[in-house]
C-alpha positions in Angstrom: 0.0 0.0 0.0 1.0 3.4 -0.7 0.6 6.5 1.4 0.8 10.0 0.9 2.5 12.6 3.7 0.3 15.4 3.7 -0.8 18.1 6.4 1.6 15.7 9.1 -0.9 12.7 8.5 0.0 9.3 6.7 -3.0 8.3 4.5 -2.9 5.3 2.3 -3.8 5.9 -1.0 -6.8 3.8 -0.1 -9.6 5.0 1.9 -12.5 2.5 2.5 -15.8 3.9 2.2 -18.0 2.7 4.3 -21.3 3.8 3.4 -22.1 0.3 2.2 -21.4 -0.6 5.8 -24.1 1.5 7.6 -27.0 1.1 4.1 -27.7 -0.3 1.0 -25.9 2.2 -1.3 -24.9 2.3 -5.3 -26.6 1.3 -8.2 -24.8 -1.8 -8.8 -24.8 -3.1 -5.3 -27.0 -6.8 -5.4 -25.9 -7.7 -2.1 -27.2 -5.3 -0.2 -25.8 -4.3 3.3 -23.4 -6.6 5.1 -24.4 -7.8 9.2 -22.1 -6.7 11.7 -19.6 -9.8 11.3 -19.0 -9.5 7.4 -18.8 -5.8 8.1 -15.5 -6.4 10.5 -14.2 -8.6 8.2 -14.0 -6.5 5.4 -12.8 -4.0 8.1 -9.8 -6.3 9.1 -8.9 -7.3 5.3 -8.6 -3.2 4.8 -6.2 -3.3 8.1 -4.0 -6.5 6.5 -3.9 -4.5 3.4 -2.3 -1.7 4.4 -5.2 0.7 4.5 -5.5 3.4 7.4 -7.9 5.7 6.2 -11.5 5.4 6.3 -14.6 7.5 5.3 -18.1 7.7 7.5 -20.8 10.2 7.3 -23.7 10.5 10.2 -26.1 10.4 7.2 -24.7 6.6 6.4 -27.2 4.3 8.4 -25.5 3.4 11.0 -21.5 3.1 9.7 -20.3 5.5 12.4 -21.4 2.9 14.9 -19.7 -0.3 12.9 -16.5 1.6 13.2 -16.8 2.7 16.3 -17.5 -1.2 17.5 -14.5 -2.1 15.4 -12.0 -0.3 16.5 -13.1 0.2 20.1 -11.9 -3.6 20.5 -8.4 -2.5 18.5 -7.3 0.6 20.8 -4.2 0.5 20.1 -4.9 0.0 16.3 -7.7 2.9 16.4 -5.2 5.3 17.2 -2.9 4.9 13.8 -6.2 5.1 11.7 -7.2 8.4 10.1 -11.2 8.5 10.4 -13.0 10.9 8.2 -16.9 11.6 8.9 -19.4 14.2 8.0 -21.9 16.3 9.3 -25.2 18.0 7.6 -27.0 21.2 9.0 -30.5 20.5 9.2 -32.7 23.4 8.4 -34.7 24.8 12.1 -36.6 27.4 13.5 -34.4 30.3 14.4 -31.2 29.5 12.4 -29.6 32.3 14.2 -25.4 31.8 14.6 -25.3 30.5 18.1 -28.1 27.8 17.5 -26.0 26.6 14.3 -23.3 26.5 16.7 -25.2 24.4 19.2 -26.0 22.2 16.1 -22.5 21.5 14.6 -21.7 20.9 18.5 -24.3 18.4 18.6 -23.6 16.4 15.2 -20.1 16.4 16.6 -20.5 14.9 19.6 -23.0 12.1 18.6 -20.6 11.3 15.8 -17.6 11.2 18.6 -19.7 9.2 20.6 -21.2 6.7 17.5 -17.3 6.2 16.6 -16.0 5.5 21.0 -13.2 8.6 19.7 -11.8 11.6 21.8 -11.0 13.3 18.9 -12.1 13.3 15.1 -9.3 13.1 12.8 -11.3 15.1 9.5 -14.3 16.1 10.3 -15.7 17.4 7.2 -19.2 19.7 5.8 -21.2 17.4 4.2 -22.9 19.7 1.8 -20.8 22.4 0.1 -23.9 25.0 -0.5 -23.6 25.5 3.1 -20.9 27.5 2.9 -23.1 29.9 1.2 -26.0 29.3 3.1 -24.9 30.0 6.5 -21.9 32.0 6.0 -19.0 32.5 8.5 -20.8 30.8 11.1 -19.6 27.1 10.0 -16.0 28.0 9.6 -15.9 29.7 13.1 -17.2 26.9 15.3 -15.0 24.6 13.8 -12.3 26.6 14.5 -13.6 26.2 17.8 -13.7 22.4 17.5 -10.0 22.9 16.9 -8.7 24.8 19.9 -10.7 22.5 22.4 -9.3 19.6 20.7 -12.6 18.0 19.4 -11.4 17.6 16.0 -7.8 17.5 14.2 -8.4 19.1 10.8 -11.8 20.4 9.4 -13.0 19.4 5.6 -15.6 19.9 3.2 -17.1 17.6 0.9 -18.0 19.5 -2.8 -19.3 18.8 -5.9 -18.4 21.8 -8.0 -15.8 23.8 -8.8 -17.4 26.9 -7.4 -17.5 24.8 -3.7 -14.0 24.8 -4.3 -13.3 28.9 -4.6 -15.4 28.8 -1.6 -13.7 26.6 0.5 -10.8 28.7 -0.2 -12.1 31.6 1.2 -11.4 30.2 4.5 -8.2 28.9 5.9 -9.8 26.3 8.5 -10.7 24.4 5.8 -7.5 21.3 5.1 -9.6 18.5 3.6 -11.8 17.9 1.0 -13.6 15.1 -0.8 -14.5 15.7 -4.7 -16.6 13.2 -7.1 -13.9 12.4 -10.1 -13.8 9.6 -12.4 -12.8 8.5 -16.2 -16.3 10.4 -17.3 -16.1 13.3 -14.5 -13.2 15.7 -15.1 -14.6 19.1 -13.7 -12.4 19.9 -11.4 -9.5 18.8 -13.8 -10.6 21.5 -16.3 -11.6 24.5 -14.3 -8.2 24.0 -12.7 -10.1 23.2 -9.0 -7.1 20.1 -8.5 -4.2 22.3 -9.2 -5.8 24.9 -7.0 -5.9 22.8 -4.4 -2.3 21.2 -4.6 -0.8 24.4 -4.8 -2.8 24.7 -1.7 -1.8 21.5 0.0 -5.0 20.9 0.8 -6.0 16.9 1.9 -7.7 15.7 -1.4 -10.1 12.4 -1.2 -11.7 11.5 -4.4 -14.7 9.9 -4.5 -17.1 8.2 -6.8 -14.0 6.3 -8.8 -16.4 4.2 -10.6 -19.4 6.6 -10.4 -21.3 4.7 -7.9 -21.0 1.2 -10.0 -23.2 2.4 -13.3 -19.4 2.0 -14.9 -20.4 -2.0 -14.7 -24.0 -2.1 -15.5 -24.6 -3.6 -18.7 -26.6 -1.5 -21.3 -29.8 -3.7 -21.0 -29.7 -2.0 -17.5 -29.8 1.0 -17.9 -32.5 3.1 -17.7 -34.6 6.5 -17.1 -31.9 9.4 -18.4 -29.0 7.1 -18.2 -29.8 5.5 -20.7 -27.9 8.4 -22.5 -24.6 6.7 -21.0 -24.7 3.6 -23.2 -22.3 5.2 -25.8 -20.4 6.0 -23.4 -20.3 2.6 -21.6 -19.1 1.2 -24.7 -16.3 3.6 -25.1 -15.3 2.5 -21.9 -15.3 -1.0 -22.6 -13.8 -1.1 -26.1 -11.3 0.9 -24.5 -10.4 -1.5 -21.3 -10.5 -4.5 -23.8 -8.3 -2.6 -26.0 -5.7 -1.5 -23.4 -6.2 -5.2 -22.0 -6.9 -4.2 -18.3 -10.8 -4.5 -17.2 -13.2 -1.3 -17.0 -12.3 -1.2 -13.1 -8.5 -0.9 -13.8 -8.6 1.6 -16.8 -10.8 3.9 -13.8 -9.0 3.7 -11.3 -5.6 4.1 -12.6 -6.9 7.2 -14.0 -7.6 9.0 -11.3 -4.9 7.3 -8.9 -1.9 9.1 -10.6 -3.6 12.3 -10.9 -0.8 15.1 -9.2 -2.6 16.5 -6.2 -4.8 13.1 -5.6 -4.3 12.2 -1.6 -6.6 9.3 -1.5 -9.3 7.7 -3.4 -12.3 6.6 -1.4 -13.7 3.2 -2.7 -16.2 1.3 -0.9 -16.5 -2.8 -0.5 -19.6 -4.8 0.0 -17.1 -8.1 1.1 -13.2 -8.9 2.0 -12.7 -10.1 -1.7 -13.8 -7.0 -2.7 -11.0 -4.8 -0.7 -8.6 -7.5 -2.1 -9.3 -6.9 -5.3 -9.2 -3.1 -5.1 -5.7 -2.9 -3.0 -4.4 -5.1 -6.0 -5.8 -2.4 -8.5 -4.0 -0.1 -6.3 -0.6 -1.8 -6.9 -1.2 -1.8 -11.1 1.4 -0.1 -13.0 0.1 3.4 -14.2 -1.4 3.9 -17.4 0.6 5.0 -20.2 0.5 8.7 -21.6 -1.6 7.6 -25.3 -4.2 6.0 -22.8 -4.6 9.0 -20.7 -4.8 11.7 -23.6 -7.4 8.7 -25.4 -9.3 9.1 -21.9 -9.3 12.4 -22.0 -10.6 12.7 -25.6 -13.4 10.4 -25.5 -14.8 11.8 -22.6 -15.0 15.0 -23.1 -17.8 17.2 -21.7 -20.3 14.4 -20.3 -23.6 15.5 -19.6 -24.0 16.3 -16.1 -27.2 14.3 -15.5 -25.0 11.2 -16.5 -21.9 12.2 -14.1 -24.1 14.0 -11.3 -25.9 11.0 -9.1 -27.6 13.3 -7.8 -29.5 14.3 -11.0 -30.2 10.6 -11.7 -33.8 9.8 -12.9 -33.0 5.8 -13.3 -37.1 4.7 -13.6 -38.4 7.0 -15.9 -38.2 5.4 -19.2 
C-alpha cells in the first residue's frame, strides 16, 4: 500500500468507504448491506492491506457505529487510523449563529460518541452549498472544535468547482472530498485540483467508478442514463483494448492524478477490498491512454456524471 504525507498525516492511497457498511448504497450493489460480522471482516482485510484511512458520514445508516465497535476492541490500532466523517445542518426554527453552533456541537458529539473517539481526525461539511448558506458561522465553530481539541483538521465535501473557490475563502478548511472519475473531469478542467495542490489541501476523491453504473450492462440502464450507453461502450472497447478491465482503466486514471491524496472506494465483502488494494498496486497507465481518456470523454452530460440528477425509472 502506498501513502501519501500530507498536512503531518500518513493516509494510504486507499480509503475505504463505508457507506455500504451502515445502508444499501450504489446502483450496482446486489448484495445489499453486510451484518455486523461481514462488516468487520471487510474492516480487518482493509487493516491486513495496508489501509489506514476510512470514510463515514452521520447520514450513512449506521457506519459511524460499525467503526466505532471495530475499532473500540483494537485501541491500540484505532489510534494509527485516520477517520474521516461528515456532518449535515439540518434546516430549524431560528437558524440564528449561536443555534448553528449548538447544532454543529451536537452532530459532533453524537458522531464522537457513535465512533467511541476523543477526537475526530477530518471532520468534514457534508454539503458544500452550506458554505453559502450559512456564512462564517460554519468556519468559526469549527475553529472552535479545533482549539478544544474535538477535532484535528476540518474538511468539506463539494461537488463543483465553485464549492472549491469557496472553500478557499477560508483557511480552516484542510480536507476535501470531490466526485472524479474517467467520465467526471470538472475539477480537472476549471483548474479546481491544481488549486488545491498548490494549496496542500488533503484531497479524497470519491465516486472512482461513479457509484457502480461504470459496470452495469446496457440492458440495465435506464430512465436518463440510458444516454450513457455510448459512453459505456467507449469505456469498454477501450479497457478491452488496453487489455486491463473497465475497473483498472478507472481507477488508474484517477490514482496518478498530481494532487490526488486518497481515493475513497467502498466494498460490499473482503474479496472486494482485495481486489481493489491489488488495483491499487497496477502499473500506471501509459500517456496515449490518458490523452485517449481524456478525448473520448469529453464534456459528459451532467445528468449522467451528477448521481444526484439521476432519474434511473423513468423510461
Amino acid at each position: 500500500m502506498q501513502y501519501t504525507i500530507i498536512r503531518d498525516l500518513r493516509i494510504s492511497k486507499l480509503t475505504l468507504g463505508t457507506v455500504q457498511l451502515g445502508m444499501e448504497y450504489g446502483i450496482a450493489n446486489n448484495r445489499g448491506k453486510p451484518d455486523l460480522e461481514k462488516s468487520f471482516e471487510i474492516l480487518g482485510e482493509s487493516i491486513d492491506s495496508g489501509v489506514n484511512s476510512f470514510d463515514t458520514a452521520e447520514l450513512y445508516g449506521d457506519s459511524e457505529m460499525v467503526l466505532g465497535k471495530y475499532f473500540s476492541q483494537k485501541t491500540c490500532l484505532a489510534e494509527q487510523q485516520v477517520l474521516v466523517t461528515k456532518f449535515k445542518i439540518i434546516y430549524e426554527e431560528n437558524m440564528n449563529p449561536l443555534n448553528i453552533e449548538k447544532q454543529i456541537f451536537r452532530h459532533m458529539e453524537g458522531s464522537l460518541q457513535r465512533l467511541k473517539l476523543n477526537k475526530i481526525p477530518i471532520y468534514m461539511l457534508h454539503n458544500a452549498k452550506d458554505m453559502n448558506t450559512y456564512g462564517s458561522i460554519i468556519p468559526d465553530t469549527l475553529k472552535k472544535l479545533k482549539m478544544e481539541g474535538m477535532i484535528e483538521k476540518a474538511g468539506v465535501s463539494i461537488y463543483a468547482p465553485e464549492d472549491v473557490d469557496e472553500m478557499q475563502k477560508n483557511d480552516v478548511y484542510e480536507a476535501v472530498q470531490i466526485p472524479m472519475n474517467i467520465m467526471d473531469h470538472r475539477l480537472i478542467n476549471s483548474g479546481s485540483l491544481k488549486k488545491l495542490q498548490k494549496e496542500n489541501i488533503i484531497v479524497f476523491v470519491r465516486s472512482i467508478f461513479l457509484q457502480g453504473l461504470f459496470f452495469l450492462k446496457p440492458v440495465e440502464l435506464t430512465g436518463n442514463l440510458i444516454k450513457a450507453k455510448k459512453l459505456l461502450g467507449q469505456l469498454n472497447k477501450l479497457a478491452e483494448h488496453e487489455g486491463i478491465s473497465v475497473a483498472q482503466l478507472a481507477l488508474s486514471y484517477v490514482r496518478d492524478m498530481e494532487g490526488v491524496s486518497s481515493l475513497v472506494i467502498g466494498a460490499e465483502s473482503p474479496e472486494q477490498v482485495k481486489e481493489n488494494t491489488r488495483l491499487m498496486d497496477a502499473p500506471p497507465l501509459t500517456d496515449r491512454t490518458r490523452y485517449e481518456i481524456d478525448r473520448l470523454f469529453l464534456d459528459v452530460p451532467e445528468d449522467i456524471i451528477n448521481p444526484r440528477l439521476w432519474d434511473k425509472d423513468k423510461n
